[in-house]
N, C-alpha and C positions, 0 to 999 in steps of 0.2 A: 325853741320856746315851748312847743307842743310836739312831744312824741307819743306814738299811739305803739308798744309793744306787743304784739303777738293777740289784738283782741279777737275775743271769741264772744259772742251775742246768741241765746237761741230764744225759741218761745216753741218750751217743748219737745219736740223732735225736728221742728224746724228750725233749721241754723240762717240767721238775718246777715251776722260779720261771722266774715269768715278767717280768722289767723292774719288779720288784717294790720302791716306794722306800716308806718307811715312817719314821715317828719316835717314841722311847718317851720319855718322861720320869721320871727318878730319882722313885721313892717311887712310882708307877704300878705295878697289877696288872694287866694285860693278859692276857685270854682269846682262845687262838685255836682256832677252831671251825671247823667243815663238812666235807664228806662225806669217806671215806677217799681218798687219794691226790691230794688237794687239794693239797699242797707243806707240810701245817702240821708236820709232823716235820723235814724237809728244811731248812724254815726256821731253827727254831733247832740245828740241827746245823752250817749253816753260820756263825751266830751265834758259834758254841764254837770256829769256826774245825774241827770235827769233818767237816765235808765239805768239797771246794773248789769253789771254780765257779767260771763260766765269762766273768761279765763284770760290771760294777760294782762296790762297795766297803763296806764294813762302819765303821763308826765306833762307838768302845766306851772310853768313857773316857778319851779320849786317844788308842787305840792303832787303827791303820786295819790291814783285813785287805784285800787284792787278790788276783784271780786268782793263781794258780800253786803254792797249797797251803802244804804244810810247808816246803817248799826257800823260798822268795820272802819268806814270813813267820813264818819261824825265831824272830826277836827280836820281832814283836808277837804273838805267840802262847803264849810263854813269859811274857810279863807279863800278856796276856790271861784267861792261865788262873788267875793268883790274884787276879783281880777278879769273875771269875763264875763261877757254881757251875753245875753239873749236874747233875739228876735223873732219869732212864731208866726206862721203864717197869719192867724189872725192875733190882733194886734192887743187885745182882752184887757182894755182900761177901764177902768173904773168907772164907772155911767155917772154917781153921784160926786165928783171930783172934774173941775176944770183942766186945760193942757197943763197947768202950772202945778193944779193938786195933784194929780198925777204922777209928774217929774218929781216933784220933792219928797214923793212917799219912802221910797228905798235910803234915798239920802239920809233924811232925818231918823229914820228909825232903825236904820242898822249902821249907819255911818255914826248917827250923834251927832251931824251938821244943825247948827241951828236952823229955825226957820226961816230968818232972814239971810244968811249966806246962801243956803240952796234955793233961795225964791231969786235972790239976784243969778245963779247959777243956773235955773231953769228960764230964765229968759234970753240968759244967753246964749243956750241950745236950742230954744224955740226963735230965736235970729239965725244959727247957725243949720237951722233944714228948713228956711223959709216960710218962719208960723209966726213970726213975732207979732203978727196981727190978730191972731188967734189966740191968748197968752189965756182970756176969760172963758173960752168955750168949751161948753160941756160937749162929750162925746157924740151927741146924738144930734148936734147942731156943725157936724162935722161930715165931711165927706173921707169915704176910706182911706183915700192918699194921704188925707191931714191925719188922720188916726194912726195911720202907721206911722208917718213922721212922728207924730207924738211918741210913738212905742220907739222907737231909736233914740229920739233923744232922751226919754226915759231911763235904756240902757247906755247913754253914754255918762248920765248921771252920775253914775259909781263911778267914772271915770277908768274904764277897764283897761287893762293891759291887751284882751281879744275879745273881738265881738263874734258871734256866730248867728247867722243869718239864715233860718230855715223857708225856704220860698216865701220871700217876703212881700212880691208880688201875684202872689196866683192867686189870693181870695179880692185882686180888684179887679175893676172894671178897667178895659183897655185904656181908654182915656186919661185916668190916674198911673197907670204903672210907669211914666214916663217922671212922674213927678219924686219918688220914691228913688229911682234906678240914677236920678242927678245927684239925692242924699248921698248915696252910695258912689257916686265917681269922684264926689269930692271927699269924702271920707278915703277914699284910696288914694287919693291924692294927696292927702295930710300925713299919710304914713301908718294909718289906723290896723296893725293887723286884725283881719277879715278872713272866714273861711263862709263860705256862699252854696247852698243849695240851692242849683237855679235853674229853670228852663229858658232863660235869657239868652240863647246863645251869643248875642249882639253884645251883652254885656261881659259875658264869660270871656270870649276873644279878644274883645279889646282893652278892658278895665284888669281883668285880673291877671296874674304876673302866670299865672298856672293854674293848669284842671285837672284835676284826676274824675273818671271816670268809673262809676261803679256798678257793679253787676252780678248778681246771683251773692252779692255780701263780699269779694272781690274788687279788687281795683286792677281794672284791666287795661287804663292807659295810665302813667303822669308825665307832664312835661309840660314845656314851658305853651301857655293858652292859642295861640296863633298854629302852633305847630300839631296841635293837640286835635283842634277843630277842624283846619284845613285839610291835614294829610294824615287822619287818622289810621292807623297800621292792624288794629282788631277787628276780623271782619260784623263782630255784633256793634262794635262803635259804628261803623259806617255804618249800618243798618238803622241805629237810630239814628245819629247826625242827618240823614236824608229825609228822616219821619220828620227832625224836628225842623229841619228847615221846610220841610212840605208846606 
């Protein structure tokens, strides 16, 4: 469903991805892990077609992304985008829009849903991550865990074929990241292809089917997540795996 051919990423003389070729398969959760500035953000930003680079090719459903950005790939980026969804560390809703204004913005304006189908559709997503109580609430009468629920169900709006999930818990507070990381086990449980930038080890291990591990723009483990976490084989993996269970 997603293959990543030969990419190359720099900024400058600094190389981020480095000839990094990689393959996901539909209904896979896919956790990507290791130390900061490793290329794991980079990655799926390139993925969303949200960054360009600099060499090799992206495959997503049919639609191929190449070197040269917005200008080159205008037409696969525009279809691109109502196949996968995105989720950003901070979750950047609309302050003057309820959970509900919110949800139906992407629908109605790039879909052509009416307002009443995606209003009955954003209620069933805000039942579906646990807000249906929240359906009236502006952003600011929200705590971070509902705000990201909100930003998920937002992207599951478009109804995407893959979501891509950039540390969706690291700008909360402990207490909520627990509420956010249940979205996300029952979204893997539905069958939801997921690719996951996380420091969650607890969730990498047990929820997602596979980790790869990245490092210096490299991917220095994949395999299956139990095996990946436990009895990692790179001595830089085990070096962080011990930081991050520290």
């Amino acid at each position: 469903m997603i293959e990543v051919r030969k990419l190359k990423k720099t900024y400058g003389d600094r190389t981020v991805i480095d000839d990094v070729s990689v393959r996901f398969e539909k209904g896979q959760v896919v956790s990507l892990i290791g130390p900061s500035g490793g290329g794991k953000s980079t990655l799926l930003r390139c993925l969303n077609g949200l960054e360009d680079f600099q060499g090799g090719e992206i495959h997503i459903g049919g639609e191929v992304l190449h070197p040269g950005g917005a200008v080159r790939n205008k037409r696969a980026l525009l279809a691109l985008r109502r196949k996968v969804g995105m989720v950003f560390q901070q979750w950047n809703l609309f302050a003057h829009r309820t959970a509900v204004g919110n949800i139906i913005e992407a629908p109605v304006h790039v879909k052509g849903v009416s307002i009443e189908a995606a209003t009955r559709r954003a209620k069933e997503l805000l039942d579906r991550v646990g807000l249906s109580h929240r359906a009236t609430a502006y952003p600011h009468e929200m705590s971070g865990g509902e705000q990201q629920r909100v930003a998920i169900a937002r992207a599951l709006a478009m109804d995407p074929e893959a979501l891509l999930l950039d540390e969706p818990t690291s700008a909360l507070d402990p207490e909520r990241v627990g509420e956010v990381l249940d979205v996300m086990r029952t979204l893997a449980g539905d069958g939801l292809t997921m690719l996951v930038v996380t420091h969650e080890m607890k969730f990498a291990r047990d929820v997602s089917h596979r980790t790869l591990v990245l490092h210096g723009g490299t991917i220095l483990e994949d395999g299956p997540s139990q095996e990946v976490i436990e009895n990692p084989r790179h001595e830089r993996t085990k070096a962080f795996l011990g930081h991050a269970r520290g």
